[in-house]
C-alpha positions as CSV (number, residue, x, y, z in Angstrom):
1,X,147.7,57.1,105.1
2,X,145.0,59.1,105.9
3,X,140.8,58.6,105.2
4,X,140.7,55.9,102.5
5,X,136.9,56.0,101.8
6,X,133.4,56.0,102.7
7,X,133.7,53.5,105.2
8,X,136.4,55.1,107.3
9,X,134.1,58.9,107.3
10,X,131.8,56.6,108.6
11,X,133.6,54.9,111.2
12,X,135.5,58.1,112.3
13,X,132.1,59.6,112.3
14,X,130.7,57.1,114.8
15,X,133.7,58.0,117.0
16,X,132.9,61.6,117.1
17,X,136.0,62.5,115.0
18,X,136.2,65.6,112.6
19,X,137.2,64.0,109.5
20,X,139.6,66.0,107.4
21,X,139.2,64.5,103.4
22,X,141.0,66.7,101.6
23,X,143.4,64.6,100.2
24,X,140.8,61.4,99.7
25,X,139.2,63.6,97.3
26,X,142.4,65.2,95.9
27,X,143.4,61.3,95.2
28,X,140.0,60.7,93.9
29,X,139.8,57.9,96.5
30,X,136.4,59.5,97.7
31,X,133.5,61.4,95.9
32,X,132.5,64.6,97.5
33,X,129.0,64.3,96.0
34,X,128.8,60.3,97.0
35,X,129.7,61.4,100.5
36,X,127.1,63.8,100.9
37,X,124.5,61.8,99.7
38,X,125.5,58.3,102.1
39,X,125.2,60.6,105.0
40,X,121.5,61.2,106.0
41,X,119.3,58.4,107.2
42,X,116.8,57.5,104.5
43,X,116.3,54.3,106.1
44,X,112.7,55.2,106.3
45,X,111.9,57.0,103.7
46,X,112.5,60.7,101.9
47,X,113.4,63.5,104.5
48,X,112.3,66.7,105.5
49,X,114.4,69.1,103.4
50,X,114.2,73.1,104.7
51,X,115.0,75.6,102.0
52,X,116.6,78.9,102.9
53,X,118.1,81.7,101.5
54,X,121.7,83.1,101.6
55,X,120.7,85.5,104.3
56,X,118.8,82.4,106.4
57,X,115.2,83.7,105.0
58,X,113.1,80.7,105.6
59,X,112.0,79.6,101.6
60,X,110.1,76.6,101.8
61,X,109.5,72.8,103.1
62,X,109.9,70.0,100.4
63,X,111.3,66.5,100.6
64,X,114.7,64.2,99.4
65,X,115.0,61.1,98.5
66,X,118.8,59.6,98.2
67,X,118.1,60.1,94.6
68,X,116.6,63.6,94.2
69,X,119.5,64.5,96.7
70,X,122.4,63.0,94.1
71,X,120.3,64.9,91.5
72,X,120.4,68.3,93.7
73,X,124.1,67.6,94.1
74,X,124.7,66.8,90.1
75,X,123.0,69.7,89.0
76,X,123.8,72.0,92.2
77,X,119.9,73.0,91.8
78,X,117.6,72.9,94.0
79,X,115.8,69.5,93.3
80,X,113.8,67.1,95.7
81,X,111.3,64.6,95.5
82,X,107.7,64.7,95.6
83,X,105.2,62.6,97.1
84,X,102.2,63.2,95.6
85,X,103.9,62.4,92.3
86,X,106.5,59.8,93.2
87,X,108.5,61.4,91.2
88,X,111.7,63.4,91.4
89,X,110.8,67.0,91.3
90,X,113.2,69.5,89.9
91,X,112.4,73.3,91.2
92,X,111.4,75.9,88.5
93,X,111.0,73.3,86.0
94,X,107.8,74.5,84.9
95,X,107.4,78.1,86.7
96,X,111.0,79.5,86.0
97,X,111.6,80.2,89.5
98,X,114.8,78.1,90.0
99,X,116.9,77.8,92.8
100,X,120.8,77.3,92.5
101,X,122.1,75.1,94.9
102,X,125.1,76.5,97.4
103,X,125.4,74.2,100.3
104,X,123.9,71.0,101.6
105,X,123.3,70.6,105.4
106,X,121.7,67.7,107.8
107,X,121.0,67.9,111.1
108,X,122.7,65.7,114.0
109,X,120.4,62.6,113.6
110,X,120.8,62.7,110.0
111,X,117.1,62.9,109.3
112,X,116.6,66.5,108.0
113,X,118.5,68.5,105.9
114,X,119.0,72.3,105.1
115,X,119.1,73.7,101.7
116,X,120.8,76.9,100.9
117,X,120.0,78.1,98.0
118,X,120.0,81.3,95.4
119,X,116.3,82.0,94.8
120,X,115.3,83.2,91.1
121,X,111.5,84.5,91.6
122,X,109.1,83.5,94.2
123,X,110.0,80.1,96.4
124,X,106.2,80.0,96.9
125,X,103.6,78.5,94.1
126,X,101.2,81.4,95.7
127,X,103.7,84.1,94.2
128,X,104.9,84.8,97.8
129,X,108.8,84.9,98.7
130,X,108.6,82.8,100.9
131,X,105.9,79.5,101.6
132,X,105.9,80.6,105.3
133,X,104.2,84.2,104.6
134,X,107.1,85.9,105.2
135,X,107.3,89.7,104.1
136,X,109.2,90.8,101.2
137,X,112.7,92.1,102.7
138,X,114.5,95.0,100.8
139,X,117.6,94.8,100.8
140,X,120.8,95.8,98.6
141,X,120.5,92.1,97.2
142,X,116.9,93.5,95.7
143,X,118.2,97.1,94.7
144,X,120.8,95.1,92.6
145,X,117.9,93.1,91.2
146,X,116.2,95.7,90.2
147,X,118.3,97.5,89.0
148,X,119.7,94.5,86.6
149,X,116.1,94.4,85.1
150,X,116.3,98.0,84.1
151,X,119.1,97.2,81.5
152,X,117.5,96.6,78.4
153,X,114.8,99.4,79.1
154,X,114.8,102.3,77.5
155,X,117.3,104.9,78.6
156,X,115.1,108.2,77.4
157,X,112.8,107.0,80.1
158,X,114.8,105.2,82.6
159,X,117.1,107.0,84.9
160,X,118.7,103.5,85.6
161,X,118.7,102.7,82.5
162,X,121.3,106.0,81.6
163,X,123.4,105.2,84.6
164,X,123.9,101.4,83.6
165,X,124.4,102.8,79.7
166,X,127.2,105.8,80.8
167,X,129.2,104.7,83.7
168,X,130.6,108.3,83.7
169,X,127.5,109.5,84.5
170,X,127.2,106.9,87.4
171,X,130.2,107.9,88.7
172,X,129.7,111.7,88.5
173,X,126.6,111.2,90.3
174,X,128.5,109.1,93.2
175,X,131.1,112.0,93.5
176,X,128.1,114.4,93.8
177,X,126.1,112.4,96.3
178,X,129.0,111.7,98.5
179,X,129.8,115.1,98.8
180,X,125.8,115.5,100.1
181,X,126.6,112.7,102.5
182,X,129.4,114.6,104.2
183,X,127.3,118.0,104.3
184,X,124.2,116.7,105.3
185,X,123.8,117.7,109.2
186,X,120.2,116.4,110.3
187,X,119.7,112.3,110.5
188,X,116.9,112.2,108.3
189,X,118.9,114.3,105.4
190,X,122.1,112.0,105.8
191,X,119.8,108.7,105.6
192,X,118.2,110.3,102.1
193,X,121.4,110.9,101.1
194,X,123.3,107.5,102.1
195,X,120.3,106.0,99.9
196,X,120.9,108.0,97.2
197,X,125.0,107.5,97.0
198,X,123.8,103.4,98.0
199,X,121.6,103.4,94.3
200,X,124.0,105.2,92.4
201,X,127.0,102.8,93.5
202,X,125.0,99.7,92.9
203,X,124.2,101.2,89.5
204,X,128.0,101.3,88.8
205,X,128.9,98.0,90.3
206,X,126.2,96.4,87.7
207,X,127.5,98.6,85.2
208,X,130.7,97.3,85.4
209,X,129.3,93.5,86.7
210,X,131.2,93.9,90.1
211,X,128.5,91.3,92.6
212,X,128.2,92.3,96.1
213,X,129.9,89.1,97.1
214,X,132.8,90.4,95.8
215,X,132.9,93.6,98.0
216,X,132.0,91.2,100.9
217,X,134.4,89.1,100.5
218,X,137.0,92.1,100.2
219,X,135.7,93.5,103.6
220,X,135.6,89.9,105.3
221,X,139.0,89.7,103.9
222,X,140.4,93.1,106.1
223,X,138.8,91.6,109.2
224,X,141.1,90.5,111.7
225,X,139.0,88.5,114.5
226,X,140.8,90.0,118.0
227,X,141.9,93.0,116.6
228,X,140.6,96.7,117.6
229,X,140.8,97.9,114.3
């Protein structure tokens, strides 16, 4: 009849079984959120809860309580529990810099977990990406970013600005640029012109809200593992 609840994750668990649920939760005879939130060990109090990005960039070290974690999981935002306050703390509440929630990890002794989550702003109250004095990284991620910010500007002074406003442009300028990719002939005059056909595609793909998930997912979706291809 397959996994009937809580108890038999838990026992199947102990036996070092992978424990399929899908149709517990399909039945409604277990709550994926409930689940989650039995799981660590808060026997002894709130945990150690890691914060990191969706490219593994190391964000910040707070702590859960069974609570704050079924809060987290409610509102799929990052939200943890703070000791100074005894308080359930919800990230951004007062700064704006919010996380959204994407997946909920603990380690194997169930006595630390992993956050990944989508950053808006600095994870750090010192303004800093990252609480562990980590570098900005560029990346397409943060050309996308900024280029979203240069929407409402003012296109007479914004080059962005005019791409985002005439996607005709944008896509003129992707024709030209890709035909300076394929002429360019020394390495540093191909990488200036991969950045410029790079800018002017991600200025499209805002334009016409196309995320870079989406293109990932396409490519992860043509990739046959064990195929020379």
């Amino acid at each position: 009849g397959g996994v009937r609840g809580l108890e038999d994750v838990r026992a199947l668990e102990a036996l070092g079984c992978d424990v399929q649920v899908g149709m517990a939760l399909y039945t409604g005879r277990l709550d994926l959120d409930e689940t989650v939130v039995s799981a660590p060990d808060f026997g002894r109090g709130p945990l150690p809860t890691v914060a990191q990005d969706e490219d593994g960039r190391l964000l910040m070290l707070a702590w859960s309580t069974r609570e704050s974690l079924r809060e987290a999981l409610r509102l799929r935002r990052g939200v943890y529990y703070s000791r100074s306050r005894r308080a359930i703390w919800r990230k951004g509440e007062t700064s704006g810099n919010t996380q959204q929630l994407l997946r909920v990890r603990y380690d194997c002794d169930a006595d630390a977990l992993l956050f990944t989550v989508r950053q808006e702003g600095p994870a750090c109250h010192t303004g800093r990406p990252s609480c562990f004095g980590e570098p900005p990284r560029f990346d397409l991620k943060t050309l996308r970013s900024i280029i979203a910010s240069r929407r409402q500007a003012d296109a007479s002074v914004s080059y962005t600005a005019r791409l985002l406003a005439d996607v005709g442009l944008a896509r003129e300028k992707i024709r030209e640029e890709a035909g300076e990719v394929c002429e360019a002939a020394e390495r540093r005059d191909l990488v200036w012109e991969l950045a410029d056909l790079f800018y002017h595609a991600s200025a499209l793909m805002e334009a016409k809200g196309i995320s870079l998930d989406e293109v990932e997912s396409e490519l992860r979706g043509r990739h046959r593992p064990g195929r020379d291809r």
